[in-house]
N, C-alpha and C positions, 0 to 999 in steps of 0.2 A: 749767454746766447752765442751761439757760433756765427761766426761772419763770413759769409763765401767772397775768395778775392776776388775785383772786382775786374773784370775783363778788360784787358787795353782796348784802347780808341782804335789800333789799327785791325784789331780782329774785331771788333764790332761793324766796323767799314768793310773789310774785307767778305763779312755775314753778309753784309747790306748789297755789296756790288753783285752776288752768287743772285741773291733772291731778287734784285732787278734784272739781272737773266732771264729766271724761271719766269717772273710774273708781268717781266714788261713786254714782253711780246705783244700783247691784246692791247695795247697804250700806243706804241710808238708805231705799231704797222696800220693805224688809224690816220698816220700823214702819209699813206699812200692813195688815201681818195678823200680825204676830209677837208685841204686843203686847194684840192683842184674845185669840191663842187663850191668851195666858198668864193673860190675867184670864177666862175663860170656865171654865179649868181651877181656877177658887177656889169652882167652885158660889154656895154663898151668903155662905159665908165670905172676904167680899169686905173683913174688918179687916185682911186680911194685904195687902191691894194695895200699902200705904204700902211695906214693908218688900222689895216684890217690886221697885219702882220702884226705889229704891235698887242693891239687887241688879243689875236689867239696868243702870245705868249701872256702876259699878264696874267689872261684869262685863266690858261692850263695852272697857275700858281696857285693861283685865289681857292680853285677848286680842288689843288691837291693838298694846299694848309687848311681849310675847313676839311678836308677827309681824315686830318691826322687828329681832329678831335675822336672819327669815329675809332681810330687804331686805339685812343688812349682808352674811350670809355667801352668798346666791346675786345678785348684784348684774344680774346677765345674765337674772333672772326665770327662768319655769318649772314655778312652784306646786307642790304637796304632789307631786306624780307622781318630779319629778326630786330635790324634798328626800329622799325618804323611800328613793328606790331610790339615792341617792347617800349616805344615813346610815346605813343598817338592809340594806339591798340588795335585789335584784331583786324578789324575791317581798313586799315590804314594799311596794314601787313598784306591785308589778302589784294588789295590792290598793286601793292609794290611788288609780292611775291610773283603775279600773273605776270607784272610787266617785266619783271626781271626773266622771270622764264623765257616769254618769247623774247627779251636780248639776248638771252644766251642762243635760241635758235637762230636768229639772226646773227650774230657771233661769227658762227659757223657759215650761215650761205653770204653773207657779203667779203668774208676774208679769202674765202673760197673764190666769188667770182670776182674778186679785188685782184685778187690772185692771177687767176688764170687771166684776166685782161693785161696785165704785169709781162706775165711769161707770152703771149701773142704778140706784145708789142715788137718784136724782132723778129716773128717770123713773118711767112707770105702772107698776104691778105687772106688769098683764096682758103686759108686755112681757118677762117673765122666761123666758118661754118659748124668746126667738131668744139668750138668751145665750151657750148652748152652740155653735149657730151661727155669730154674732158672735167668739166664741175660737176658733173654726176658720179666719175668715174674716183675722180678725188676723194669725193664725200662717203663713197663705198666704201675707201680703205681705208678712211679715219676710224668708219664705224669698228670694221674688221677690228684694229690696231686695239681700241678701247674694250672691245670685249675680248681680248685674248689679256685686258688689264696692261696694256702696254700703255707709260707717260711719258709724257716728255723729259728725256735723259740728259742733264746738265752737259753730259759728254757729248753729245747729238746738237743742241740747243746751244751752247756756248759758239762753237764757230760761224752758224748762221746769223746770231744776235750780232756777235761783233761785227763779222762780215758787214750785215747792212750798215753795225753805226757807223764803221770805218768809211765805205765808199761813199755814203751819201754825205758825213760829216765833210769829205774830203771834197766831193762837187761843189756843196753848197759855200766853202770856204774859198775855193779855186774860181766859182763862179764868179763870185763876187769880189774877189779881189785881184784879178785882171780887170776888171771895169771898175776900180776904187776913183777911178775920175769923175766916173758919174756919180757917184753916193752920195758926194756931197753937195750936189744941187738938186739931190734926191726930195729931200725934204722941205726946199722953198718952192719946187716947181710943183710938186703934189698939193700943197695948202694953196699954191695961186691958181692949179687947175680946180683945185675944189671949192675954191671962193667964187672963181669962172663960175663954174656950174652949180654953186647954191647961187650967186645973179642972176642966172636962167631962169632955173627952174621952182628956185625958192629953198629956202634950207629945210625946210620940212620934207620937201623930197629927199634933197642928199640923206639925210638923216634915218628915213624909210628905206630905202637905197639900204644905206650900209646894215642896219641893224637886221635887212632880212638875210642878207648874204652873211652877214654874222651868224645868224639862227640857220641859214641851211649849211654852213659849213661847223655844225654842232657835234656833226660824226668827228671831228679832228680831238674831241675829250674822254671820247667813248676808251672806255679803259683802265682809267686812272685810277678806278675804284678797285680795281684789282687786288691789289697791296692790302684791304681793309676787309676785302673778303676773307682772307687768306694766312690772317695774321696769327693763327695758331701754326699754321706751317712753318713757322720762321722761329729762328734759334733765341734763348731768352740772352739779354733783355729783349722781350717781344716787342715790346715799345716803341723803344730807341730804336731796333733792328728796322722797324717799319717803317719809323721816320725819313731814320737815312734812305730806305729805301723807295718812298715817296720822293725823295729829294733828286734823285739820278733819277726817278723815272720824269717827274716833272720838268727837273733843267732840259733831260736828252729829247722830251718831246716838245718843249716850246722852242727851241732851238733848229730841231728839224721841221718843225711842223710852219714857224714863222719865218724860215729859210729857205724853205721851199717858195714860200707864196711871194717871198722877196725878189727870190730867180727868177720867179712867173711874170712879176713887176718890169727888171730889168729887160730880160730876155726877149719878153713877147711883144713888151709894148716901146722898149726902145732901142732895145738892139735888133730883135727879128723884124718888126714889120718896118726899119729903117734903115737896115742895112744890107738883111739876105730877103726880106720880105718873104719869111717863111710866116707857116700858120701852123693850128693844131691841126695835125692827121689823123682821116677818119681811121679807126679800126687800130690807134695808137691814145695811150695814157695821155694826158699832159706832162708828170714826170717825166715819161718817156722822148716825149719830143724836146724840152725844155735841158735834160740831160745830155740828148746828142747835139745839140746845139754848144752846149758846152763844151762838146768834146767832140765837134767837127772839124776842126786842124791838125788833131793830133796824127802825126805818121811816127812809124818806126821802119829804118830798112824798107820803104815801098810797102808797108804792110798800113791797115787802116786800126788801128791800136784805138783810137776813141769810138770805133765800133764794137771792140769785141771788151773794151772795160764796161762800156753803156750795157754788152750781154750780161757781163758779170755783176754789176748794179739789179740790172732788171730781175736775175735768178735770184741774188741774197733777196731781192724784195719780196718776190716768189716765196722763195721758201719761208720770211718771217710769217706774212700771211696766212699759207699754209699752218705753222705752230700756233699762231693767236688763234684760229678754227679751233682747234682742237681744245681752246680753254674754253670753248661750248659745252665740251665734252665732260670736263672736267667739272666747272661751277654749274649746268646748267641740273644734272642729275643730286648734287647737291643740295640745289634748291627744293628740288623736288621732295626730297627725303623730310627736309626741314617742316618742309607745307606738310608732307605726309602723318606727322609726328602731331601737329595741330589738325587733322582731320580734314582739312582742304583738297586731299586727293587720293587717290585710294592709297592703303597700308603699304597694297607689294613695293611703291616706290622708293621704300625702304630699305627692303630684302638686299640683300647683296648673294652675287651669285659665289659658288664653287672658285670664281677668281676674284673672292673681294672687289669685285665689282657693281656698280646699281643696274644691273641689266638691262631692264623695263625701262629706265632712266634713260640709257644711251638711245634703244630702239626710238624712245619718243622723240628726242635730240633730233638724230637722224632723218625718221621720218618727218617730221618739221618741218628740217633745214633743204631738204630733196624736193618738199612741196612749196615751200617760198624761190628755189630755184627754177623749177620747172614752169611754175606761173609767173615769176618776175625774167621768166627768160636770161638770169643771172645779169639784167641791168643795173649798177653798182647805182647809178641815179634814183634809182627807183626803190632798193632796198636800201639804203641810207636814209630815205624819208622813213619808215617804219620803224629804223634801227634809232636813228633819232626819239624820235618821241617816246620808243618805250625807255631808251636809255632814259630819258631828261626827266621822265615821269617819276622813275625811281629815287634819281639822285635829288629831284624835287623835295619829294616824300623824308628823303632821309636828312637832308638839310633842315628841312620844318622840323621834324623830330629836335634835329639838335636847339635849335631856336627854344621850342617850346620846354625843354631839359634845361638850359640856363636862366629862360625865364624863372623857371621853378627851382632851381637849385644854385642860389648865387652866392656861391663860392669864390673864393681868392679869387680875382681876376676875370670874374665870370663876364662883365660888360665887353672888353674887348674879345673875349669868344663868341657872346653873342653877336654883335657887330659882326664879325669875320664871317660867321653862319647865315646872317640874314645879308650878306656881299654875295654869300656863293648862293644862295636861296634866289637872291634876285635874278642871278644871271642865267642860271638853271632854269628857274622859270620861264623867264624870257626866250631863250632858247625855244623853250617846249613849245610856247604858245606861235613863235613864230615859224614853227615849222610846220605848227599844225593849223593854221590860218594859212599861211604861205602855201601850203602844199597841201594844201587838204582835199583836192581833186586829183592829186596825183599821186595820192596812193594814202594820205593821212588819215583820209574816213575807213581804209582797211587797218588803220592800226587800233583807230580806237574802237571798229567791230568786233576783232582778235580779242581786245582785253576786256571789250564785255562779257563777248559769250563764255572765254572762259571766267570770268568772277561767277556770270550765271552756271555753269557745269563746277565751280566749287562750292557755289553755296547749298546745288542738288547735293552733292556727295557729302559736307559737312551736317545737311538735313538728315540724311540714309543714315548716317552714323548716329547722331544726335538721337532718332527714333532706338537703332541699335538697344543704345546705352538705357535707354530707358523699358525697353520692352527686357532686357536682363533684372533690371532693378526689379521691376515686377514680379521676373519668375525667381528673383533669389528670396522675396518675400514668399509668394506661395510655396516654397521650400523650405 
């Protein structure tokens, strides 16, 4: 038997670091709104940020080591659509597939107006007017770019990726460690304010309290799945390749994402309204505000140099947003194809055009993410509740799959896998449920509309086929 040698650890990392480029974009520009709406959701009860910070890194682990079972067992990629109709079966599939479709439209219109809220943050107010415009105008040239079959080009992608880890890694390190005095009474002053306020109000509050602002800052995981999608894209070992690359996208976004909310912690509540008695600015990010506070001393030569680094932050964020859209483009017409191949929606979404393209795929993308922007007025609050639940619906879906796979197949080792799947199962769920109890007047009865009507327009078209198939059978007998 020939043996192929076996590839050094540094070119397997090296694989690994390339393809957390390509696919982490959709993962880490997630803590550009995922972490504000979770601290927005503590009202004023902002002692609990410390312990929320915590939370979302933990979190992002738990759900990117139960994802690396899906790398092992579907190595060929395919995401929740083929997990869940390959674990649980068809109609498990056609639930996960609907909601993963409309995540990938949404993808697209929240990175977009993630986006454009990003790049407004520095300019005039009065300019707030053409934003809805500007994420129309955005959305047009994505589509352009994808049917001309243009992707995201590692050479194009590499300086923006780094750019944001660089700057942000660099705020949130500098942030906090000029104010390393206070950190360390970070953590007995938060347990005695939140002992304070569970004597108030009773610990069942606090505890309702955090876990919904836990659940609506669910958008900060949306992403992570990426890697699991995607794993035939990736150099063999595809395994290990994924692994590692679950590993840098999970460290880089529990890191920024519970670094951010940490800044939020010190910034707003003990250094801003104590010291400059600043607040959040209408028609500005919370990053945005929270970063120029950081970098409100900085001069050079008479020049305001922590204003125009806070520009350069705010553009790389700009543009990673911009790139994570585009993985709309990419996995959403994908899915499409996969449903299409099981009958779920018509054939053409299969077709690729003249440019190796899914054409039909992109248009519907498009037109989607243009009509969730125009109705949600590009409100990042408002599409984050929808982009939520259909995310958590899915990653629900595909967690139970794994669950119910170790129950039935207990292999080497299988308890502590199952364990680990029914860890991410519980918190995925929880999530879902609390977004959609929590916010279910503001916009979560439109999410679970969305994925009924379409389950009902694919069960019509998987009917139309089904009749199809049998009205042939008939004329190949009378032949």
């Amino acid at each position: 038997m020939t043996r192929w040698p076996r590839k050094p650890a540094s070119n397997i990392t090296l694989v690994a670091f390339l393809a957390w480029v390509g696919l982490g974009a959709d993962g880490l520009s997630s803590s550009a709104y995922g972490p504000e709406e979770a601290f927005k959701a503590l009202g004023t009860h902002t002692e609990l940020a410390l312990f929320l910070a915590i939370a979302t890194a933990v979190t992002v682990f738990i759900i990117a080591v139960s994802y690396n079972q899906v790398i092992e067992l579907f190595p060929t990629g395919g995401g929740g659509y083929k997990v869940a109709t390959r674990l649980l079966g068809p109609r498990a599939g056609l639930v996960s597939g609907v909601a993963l479709v409309i995540d990938y439209v949404l993808t697209i219109a929240i990175s977009i107006a993630a986006g454009v809220d990003a790049l407004f943050s520095f300019l005039p107010e009065s300019w707030d007017i053409l934003k809805l415009e500007v994420a129309a105008l955005l959305l047009v040239l994505l589509v352009v770019l994808n049917l001309r079959g243009a992707k995201e080009s590692i050479k194009i992608l590499l300086p923006v990726f780094l750019g944001f880890v660089a700057t942000h890694a660099f705020l949130i390190v500098y942030g906090i460690g000029r104010h390393a005095e206070g950190i360390s009474a970070l953590w007995p002053t938060s347990v005695a304010e939140a002992s304070q306020l569970s004597a108030e109000t009773g610990w069942l509050f606090v505890v309702a309290l955090f876990i919904r602002a836990y659940g609506i800052g669910g958008g900060t995981y949306t992403g992570i799945e990426a890697v699991s999608n995607s794993v035939n894209l990736l150099r063999e070992p595809r395994v290990r390749t994924g692994k590692w690359t679950m590993f840098y996208m999970a460290t880089s976004l529990a890191f920024t994402a519970g670094g951010i909310i940490l800044l939020y912690l010190l910034y707003l509540l003990y250094l801003l309204y104590l010291l400059w008695g600043a607040r959040p600015v209408e028609g500005q990010t919370l990053n945005a505000v929270v970063f120029g506070a950081v970098l409100a001393d900085w001069q050079w030569h008479g020049v305001d140099a922590g204003h125009w680094l806070l520009v350069i932050t705010l553009l790389f964020e700009t543009g990673l947003l911009f790139v994570a859209a585009n993985t709309g483009f990419l996995g959403g017409p994908t899915t499409l194809a996969n449903m299409a191949t099981d009958h779920w929606v018509p054939h053409r979404y299969a077709e690729l055009s003249d440019r190796l393209v899914t054409k039909n795929g992109i248009f519907l993308m498009g037109l989607g993410a243009l009509a969730v922007l125009l109705w949600s007025r590009g409100e990042v609050n408002l599409l984050v509740v929808l982009y939520s639940i259909s995310v958590f619906l899915t990653l629900s879906l595909t967690l139970l799959g794994l669950v119910v796979y170790w129950r039935r197949h207990r292999e080497r080792g299988w308890w502590w896998r199952l364990l680990l799947s029914g860890a991410g199962l519980l918190i995925t769920a929880t999530i879902f449920l609390v977004m959609l109890v929590a916010r279910f007047f503001d916009g979560g009865w439109v999410a679970l509309l969305l994925i009924a009507l379409l389950m009902l327009g694919c069960a019509l078209i998987a009917g139309h086929y089904s009749r199809v198939r049998a009205q042939l059978r008939e004329l190949d007998k009378v032949l």
